[in-house]
RORORO-312114 format. One line per 3 residues: number of its first residue (from 1); their letters; for each residue x, y, z of C-alpha. Coordinates in Angstrom, 1 decimal, always signed. Layout:
NUM> a> X:Y:Z ~ ... .
This chain:
1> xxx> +0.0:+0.0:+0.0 ~ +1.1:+3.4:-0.9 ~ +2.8:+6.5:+1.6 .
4> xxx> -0.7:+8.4:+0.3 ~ -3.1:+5.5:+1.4 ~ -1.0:+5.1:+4.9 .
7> xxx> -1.5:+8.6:+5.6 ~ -5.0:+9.0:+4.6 ~ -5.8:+5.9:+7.6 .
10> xxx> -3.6:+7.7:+10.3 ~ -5.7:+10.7:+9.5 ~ -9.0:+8.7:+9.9 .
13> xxx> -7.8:+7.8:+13.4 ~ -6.9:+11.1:+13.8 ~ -10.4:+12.3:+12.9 .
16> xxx> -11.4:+10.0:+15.9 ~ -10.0:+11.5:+18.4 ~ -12.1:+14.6:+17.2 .
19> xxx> -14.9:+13.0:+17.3 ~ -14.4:+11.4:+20.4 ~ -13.6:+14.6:+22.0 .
22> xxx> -16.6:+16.4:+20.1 ~ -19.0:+14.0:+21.6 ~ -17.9:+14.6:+24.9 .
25> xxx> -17.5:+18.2:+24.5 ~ -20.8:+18.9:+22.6 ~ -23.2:+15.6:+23.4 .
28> xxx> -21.7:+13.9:+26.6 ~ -21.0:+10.5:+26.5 ~ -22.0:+7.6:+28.8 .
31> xxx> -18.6:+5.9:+30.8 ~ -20.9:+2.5:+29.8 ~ -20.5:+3.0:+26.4 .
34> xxx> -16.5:+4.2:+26.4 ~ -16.3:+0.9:+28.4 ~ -17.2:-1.0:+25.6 .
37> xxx> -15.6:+0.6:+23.3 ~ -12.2:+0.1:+25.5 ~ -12.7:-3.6:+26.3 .
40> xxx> -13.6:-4.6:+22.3 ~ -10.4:-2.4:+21.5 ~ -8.3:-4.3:+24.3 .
43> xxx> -9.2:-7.3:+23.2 ~ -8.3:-6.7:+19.5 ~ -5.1:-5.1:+20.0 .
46> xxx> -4.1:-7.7:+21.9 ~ -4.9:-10.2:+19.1 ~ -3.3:-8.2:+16.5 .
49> xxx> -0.2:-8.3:+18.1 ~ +0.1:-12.1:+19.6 ~ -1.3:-13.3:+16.2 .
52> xxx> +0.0:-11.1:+13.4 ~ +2.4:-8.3:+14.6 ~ +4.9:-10.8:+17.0 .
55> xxx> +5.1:-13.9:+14.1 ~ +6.1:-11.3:+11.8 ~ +8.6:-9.5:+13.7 .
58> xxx> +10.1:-12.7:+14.8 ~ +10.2:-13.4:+10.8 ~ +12.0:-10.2:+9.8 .
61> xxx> +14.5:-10.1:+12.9 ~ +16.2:-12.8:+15.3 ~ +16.4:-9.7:+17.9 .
64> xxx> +12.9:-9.3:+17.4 ~ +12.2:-10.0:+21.6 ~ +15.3:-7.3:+22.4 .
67> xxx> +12.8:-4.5:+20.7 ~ +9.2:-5.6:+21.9 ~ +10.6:-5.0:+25.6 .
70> xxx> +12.0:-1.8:+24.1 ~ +8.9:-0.7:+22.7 ~ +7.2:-2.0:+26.0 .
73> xxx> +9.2:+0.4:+28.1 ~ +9.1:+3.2:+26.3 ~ +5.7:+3.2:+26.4 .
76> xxx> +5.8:+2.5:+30.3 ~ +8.1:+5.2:+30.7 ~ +7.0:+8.0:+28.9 .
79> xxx> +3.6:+7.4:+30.4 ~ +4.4:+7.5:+33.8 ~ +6.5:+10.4:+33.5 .
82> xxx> +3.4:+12.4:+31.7 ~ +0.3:+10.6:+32.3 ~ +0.5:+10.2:+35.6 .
85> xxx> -0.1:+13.9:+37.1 ~ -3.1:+13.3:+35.2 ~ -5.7:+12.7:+38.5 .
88> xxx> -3.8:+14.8:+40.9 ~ -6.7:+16.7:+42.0 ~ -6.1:+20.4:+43.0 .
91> xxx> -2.2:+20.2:+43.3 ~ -2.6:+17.0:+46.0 ~ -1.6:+13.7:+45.6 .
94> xxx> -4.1:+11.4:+44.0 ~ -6.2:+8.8:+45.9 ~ -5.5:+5.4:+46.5 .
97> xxx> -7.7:+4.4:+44.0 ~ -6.0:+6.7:+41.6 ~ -2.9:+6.0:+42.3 .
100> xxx> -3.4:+2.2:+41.2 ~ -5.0:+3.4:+37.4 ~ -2.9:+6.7:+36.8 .
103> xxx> -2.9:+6.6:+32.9 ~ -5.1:+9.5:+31.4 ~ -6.7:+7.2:+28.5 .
106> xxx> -8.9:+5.0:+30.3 ~ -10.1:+7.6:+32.9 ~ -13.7:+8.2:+33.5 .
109> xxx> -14.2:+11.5:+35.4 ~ -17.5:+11.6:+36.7 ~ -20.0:+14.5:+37.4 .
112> xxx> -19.1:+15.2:+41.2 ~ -15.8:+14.8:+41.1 ~ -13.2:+17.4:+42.3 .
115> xxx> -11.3:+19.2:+39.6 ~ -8.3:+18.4:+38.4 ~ -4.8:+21.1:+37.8 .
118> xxx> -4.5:+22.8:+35.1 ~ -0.9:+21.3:+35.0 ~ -2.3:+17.7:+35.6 .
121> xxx> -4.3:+18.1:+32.5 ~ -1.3:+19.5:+30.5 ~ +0.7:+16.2:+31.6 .
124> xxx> -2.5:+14.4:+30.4 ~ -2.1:+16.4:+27.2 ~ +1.8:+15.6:+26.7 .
127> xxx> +1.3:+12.1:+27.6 ~ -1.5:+11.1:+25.2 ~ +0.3:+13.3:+22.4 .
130> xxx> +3.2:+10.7:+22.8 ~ +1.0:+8.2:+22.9 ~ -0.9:+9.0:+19.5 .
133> xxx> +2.4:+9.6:+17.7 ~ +3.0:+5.8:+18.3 ~ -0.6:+5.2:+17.3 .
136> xxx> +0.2:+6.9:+13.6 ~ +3.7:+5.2:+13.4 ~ +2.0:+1.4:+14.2 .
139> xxx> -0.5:+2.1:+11.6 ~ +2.4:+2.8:+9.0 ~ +4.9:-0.3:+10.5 .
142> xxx> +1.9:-1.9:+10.0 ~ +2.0:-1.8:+6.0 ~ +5.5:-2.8:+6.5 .
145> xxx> +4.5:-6.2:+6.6 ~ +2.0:-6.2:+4.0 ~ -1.9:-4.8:+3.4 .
148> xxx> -3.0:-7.3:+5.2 ~ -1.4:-6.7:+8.6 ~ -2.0:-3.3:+7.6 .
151> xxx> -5.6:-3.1:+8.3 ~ -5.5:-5.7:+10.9 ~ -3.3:-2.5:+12.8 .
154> xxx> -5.9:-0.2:+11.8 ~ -8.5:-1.6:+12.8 ~ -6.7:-1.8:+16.2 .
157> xxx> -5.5:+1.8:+16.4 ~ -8.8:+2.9:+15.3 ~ -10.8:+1.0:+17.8 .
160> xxx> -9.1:+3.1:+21.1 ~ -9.2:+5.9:+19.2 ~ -12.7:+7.1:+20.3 .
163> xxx> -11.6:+6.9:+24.0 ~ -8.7:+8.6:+23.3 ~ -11.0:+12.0:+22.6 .
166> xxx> -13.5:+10.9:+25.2 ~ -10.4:+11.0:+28.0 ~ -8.6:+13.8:+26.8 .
169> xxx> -11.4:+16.2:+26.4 ~ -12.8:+14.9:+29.6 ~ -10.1:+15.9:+31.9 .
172> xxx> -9.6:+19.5:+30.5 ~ -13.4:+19.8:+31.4 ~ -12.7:+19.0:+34.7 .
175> xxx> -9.3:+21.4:+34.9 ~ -11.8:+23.9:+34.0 ~ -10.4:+24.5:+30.8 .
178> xxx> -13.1:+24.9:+28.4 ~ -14.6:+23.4:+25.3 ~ -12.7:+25.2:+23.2 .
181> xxx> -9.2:+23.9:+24.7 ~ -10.8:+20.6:+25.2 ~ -11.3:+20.5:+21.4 .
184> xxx> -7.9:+21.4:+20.7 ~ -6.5:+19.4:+23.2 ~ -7.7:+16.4:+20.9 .
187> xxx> -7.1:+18.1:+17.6 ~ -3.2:+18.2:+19.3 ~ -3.5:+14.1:+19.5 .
190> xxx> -5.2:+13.9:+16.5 ~ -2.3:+15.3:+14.4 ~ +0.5:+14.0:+16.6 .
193> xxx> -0.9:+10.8:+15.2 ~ -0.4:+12.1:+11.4 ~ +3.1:+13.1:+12.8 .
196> xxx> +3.4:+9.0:+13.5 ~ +2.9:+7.8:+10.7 ~ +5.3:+10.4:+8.2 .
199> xxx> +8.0:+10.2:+10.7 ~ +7.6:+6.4:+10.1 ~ +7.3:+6.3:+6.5 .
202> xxx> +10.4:+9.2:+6.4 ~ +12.7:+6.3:+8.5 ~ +11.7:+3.5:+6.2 .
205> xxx> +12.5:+5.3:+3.5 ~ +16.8:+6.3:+4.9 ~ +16.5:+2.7:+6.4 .
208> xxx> +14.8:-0.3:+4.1 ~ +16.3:-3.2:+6.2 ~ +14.2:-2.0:+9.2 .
211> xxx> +11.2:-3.5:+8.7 ~ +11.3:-6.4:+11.7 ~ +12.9:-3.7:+14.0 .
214> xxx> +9.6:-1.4:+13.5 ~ +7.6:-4.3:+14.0 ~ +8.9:-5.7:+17.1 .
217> xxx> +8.8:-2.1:+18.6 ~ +4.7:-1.9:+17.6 ~ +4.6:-5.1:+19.3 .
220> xxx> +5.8:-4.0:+22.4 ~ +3.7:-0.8:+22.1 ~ +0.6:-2.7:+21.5 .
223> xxx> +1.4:-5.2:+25.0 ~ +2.0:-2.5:+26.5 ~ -1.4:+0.0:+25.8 .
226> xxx> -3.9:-3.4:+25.4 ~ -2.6:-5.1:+28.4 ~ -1.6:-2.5:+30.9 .
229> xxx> -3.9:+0.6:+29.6 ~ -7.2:-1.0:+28.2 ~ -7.8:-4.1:+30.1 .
232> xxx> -7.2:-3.3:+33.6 ~ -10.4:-0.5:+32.9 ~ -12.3:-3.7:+32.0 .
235> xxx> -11.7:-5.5:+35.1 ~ -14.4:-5.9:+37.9 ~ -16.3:-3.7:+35.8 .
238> xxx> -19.9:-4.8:+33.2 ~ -19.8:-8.3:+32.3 ~ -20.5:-7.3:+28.6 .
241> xxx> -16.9:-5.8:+28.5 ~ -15.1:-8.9:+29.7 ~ -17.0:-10.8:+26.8 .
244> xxx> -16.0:-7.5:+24.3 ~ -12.5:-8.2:+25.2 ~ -12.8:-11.8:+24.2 .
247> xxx> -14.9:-10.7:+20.9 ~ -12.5:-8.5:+20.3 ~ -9.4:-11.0:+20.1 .
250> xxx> -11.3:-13.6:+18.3 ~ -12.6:-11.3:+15.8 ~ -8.5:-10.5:+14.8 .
253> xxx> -8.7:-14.2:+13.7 ~ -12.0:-13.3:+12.0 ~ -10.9:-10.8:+9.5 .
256> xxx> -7.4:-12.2:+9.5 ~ -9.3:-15.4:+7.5 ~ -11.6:-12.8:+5.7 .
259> xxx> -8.7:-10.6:+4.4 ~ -6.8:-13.4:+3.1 ~ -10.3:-15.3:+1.8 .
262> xxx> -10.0:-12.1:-0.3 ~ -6.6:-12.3:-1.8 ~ -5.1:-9.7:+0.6 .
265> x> -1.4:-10.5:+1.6 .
């Protein structure tokens, strides 16, 4: 697939953060319906990477494990060291219960609560801007390996995308920082994931022998946001999202067998 087509998907998943964010901003939406959206998107970027991404990294490059943890890290890191001011509540330290969910993109600020900082919401900002600039460069690695673990990434990306707006837009509310920032805020993650995917395509270009490095390092992204960022917001929760999260794997192997019923390598 072409640099054109690549970068006309990471703009679609940029254009759902927007409306993720405008639906929050403009509509409201219910945290039962973010829910599912978060547990069928846990569930099928987990089964993009153990079923697709990992075999084909391991393919392209024997230090294939070496780069998943380094992916997985540097996700781990940079998150902590942005995302976690993000439910500090007036300047104090967050609660317990907090404190043990401290990532911005699964939060679910509720009616009553307490505002947050201004500067907590700007670490929200910074950390999710990271974050969507590996969403745009796993939807280009992606093609790396061919159109059909292309979509299959995609699909992923796209699927937490919607959450991504709801979140962000949803803790500058409660900093008090308006709909007008609040939309911006997730216009800034919507084009940081653009950003991904052309800084992406730009490396590939200088560096064609690449290719299993960039996939090992989506792998390890993907762990990373499905396992430690998306699931844990499933768990005790609905039943319905534990079942999404199952659906959600098992429906990677689903259009997996579709794609390639079609011809699409």
């Amino acid at each position: 697939m072409n640099g054109l087509t690549v970068l006309g998907l990471a703009l679609t998943a940029g254009l759902a953060d927007l409306v993720g964010g405008y639906l929050t901003v403009a509509r409201g939406v219910t945290p039962a319906a973010i829910g599912r959206f978060v547990a069928l998107g846990a569930g099928f970027l987990l089964g993009a990477a153990f079923f697709d991404i990992l075999p084909e990294a391991v393919r392209a490059t024997p230090e294939a494990p070496l780069y998943i943890a380094a992916g997985y890290f540097a996700i781990y890191l940079l998150e902590h060291v942005f995302a976690r001011g993000a439910h500090h509540h007036g300047g104090l330290e967050a609660t317990e219960e907090h404190c043990r969910t401290p990532h911005a993109l699964v939060g679910e600020p509720h009616a009553g609560e307490p505002l947050i900082s201004p500067a907590a919401s700007v670490a929200a900002l910074l950390g999710l801007i990271l974050h969507t600039f590996f969403d745009g460069a796993a939807i280009a690695v992606g093609f790396l390996g061919g159109d059909r673990l292309g979509i299959l990434v995609f699909v992923a990306v796209i699927l937490h995308k919607l959450p991504e707006g709801f979140s962000l837009s949803s803790i500058m509310l409660a900093a008090a920082q308006g709909r007008a920032r609040a939309l911006l805020a997730t216009l800034a993650i919507a084009v940081s994931t653009v950003v991904g995917s052309v800084a992406t395509l730009v490396l590939r270009e200088t560096n064609p022998g690449s290719t299993g490095v960039f996939l090992a390092l989506a792998t390890g992204t993907f762990f990373y946001v499905g396992a430690s960022d998306l699931i844990p917001a499933t768990t005790g929760r609905r039943k319905d999202q534990v079942a999404l999260v199952l659906v959600g794997a098992l429906a990677v192997l689903g259009l997996a067998t579709l794609l390639k019923a079609l011809g699409v390598e």
